[in-house]
C-alpha positions as CSV (number, residue, x, y, z in Angstrom):
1,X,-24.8,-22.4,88.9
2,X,-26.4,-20.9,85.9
3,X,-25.4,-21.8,82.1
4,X,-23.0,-18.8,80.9
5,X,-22.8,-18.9,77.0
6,X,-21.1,-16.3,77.2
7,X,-18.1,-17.9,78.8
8,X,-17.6,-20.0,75.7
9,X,-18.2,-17.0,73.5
10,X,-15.1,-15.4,75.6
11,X,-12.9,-18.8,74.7
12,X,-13.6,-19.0,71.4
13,X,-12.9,-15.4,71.0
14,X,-9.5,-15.5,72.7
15,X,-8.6,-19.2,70.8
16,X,-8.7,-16.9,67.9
17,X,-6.9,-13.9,68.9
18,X,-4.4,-16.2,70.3
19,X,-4.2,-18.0,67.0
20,X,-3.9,-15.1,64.9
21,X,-1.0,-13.6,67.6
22,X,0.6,-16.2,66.9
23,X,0.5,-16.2,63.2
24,X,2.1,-13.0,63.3
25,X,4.9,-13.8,65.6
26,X,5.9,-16.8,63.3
27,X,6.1,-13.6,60.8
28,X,8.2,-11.6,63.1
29,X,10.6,-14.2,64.2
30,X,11.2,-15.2,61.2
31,X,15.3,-14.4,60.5
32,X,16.3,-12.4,57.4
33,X,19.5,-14.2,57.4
34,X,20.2,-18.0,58.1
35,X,23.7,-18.8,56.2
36,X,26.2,-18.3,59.4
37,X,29.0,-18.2,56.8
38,X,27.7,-14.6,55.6
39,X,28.4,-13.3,59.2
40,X,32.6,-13.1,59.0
41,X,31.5,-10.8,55.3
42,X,29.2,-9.0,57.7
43,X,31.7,-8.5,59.9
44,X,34.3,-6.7,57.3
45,X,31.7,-4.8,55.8
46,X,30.4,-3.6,59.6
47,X,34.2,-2.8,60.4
48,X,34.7,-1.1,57.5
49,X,31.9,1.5,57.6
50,X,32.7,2.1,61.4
51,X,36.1,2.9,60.6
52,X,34.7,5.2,58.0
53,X,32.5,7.1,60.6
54,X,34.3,6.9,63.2
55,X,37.2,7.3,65.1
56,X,36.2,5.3,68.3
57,X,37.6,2.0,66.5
58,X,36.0,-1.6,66.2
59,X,37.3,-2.4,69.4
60,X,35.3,-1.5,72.1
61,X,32.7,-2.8,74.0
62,X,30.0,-0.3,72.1
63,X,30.9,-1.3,68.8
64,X,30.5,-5.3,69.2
65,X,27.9,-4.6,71.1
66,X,26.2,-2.7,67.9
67,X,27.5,-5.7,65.6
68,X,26.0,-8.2,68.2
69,X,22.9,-6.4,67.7
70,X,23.0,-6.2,63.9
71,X,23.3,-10.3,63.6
72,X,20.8,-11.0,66.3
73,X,18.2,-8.9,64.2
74,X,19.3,-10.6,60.8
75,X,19.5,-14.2,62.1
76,X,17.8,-14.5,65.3
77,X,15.4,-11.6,66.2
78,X,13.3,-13.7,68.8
79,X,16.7,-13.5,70.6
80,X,16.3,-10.1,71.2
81,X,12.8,-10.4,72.4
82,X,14.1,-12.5,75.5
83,X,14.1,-16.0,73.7
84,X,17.1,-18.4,72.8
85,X,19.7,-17.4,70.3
86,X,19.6,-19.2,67.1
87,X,21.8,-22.6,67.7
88,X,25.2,-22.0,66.2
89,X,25.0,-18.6,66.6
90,X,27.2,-17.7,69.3
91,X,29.5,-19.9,68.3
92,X,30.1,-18.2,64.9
93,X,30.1,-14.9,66.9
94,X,32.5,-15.7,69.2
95,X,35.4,-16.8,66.5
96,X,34.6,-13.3,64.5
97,X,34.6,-11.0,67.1
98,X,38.0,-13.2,68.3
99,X,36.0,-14.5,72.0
100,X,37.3,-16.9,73.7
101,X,34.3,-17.3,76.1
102,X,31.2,-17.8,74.8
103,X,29.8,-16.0,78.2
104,X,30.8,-12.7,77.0
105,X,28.9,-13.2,74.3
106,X,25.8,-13.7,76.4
107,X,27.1,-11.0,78.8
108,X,27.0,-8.3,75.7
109,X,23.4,-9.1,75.0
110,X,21.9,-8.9,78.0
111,X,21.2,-5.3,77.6
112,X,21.3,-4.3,73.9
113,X,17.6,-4.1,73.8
114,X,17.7,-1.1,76.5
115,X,21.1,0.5,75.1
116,X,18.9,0.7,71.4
117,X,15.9,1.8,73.3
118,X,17.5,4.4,75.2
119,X,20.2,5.7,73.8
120,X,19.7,7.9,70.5
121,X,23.9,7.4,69.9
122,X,23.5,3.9,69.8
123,X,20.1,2.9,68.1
124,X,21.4,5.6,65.2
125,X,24.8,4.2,64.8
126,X,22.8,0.6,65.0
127,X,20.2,1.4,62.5
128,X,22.6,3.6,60.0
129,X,24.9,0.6,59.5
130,X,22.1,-1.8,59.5
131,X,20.9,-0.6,56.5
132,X,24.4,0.0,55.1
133,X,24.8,-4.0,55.9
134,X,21.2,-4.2,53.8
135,X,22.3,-2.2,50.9
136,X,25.5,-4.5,50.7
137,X,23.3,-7.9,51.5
138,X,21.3,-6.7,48.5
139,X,23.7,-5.1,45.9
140,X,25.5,-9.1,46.4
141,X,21.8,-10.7,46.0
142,X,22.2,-11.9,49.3
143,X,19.0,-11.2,50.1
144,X,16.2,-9.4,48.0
């Protein structure tokens, strides 16, 4: 067996890029939001722009689901990438949204990464009050 320098060129090379991929996902995963009082505030101020534009209600299934979606980007967007949810997190969803079991909090994000990915009605509903939220999180100097 020959000496392949080249080998420890290729492992040096991929040390790095794995070093620098990781760099930027410590970026990326980093939450906007990490006060889990904020989130019943969120919640009014979510309910009360969907009541302005719409008439489907806060109710349904959709419309948490879109409000799941909204906190999991703010405090926990890993989660939405396939990785744990933030610890205390369900918890504080579950007594806003009025759950009693924490599963069907689990249950509602299993697909909310294909519902925004695949269906225009819901990514624009998600990202119009998203930045609705944002506006409000700013005007308050909740976030800058």
């Amino acid at each position: 067996m020959e000496l392949d320098f080249d080998k420890i060129k290729r492992i040096r090379k991929i040390r790095s890029v794995k070093s620098d991929l990781s760099k930027e996902e410590n970026i990326l995963i980093k939450p906007i939001l990490s006060d889990k009082k904020l989130i019943p505030l969120i919640y009014k101020t979510f309910t009360n722009i969907i009541c302005k534009k719409s008439d489907e209600g806060i109710s349904t299934v959709m419309q948490r689901k879109k409000f799941i979606f909204i906190i999991l980007y703010l405090y926990s967007p890993s989660s939405l990438a396939g990785d744990k949810m933030a610890s205390g997190l369900r918890n504080e969803l579950s007594k806003v949204l009025g759950i009693q079991a924490k599963s069907t909090i689990s249950n509602n994000c299993a697909n909310l990464v294909f519902l925004y990915q695949n269906y225009m009605d819901f990514r624009n509903d998600v990202e119009f009050i998203y930045n609705k939220i944002l506006s409000w999180l700013k005007i308050y100097g909740l976030i800058k």
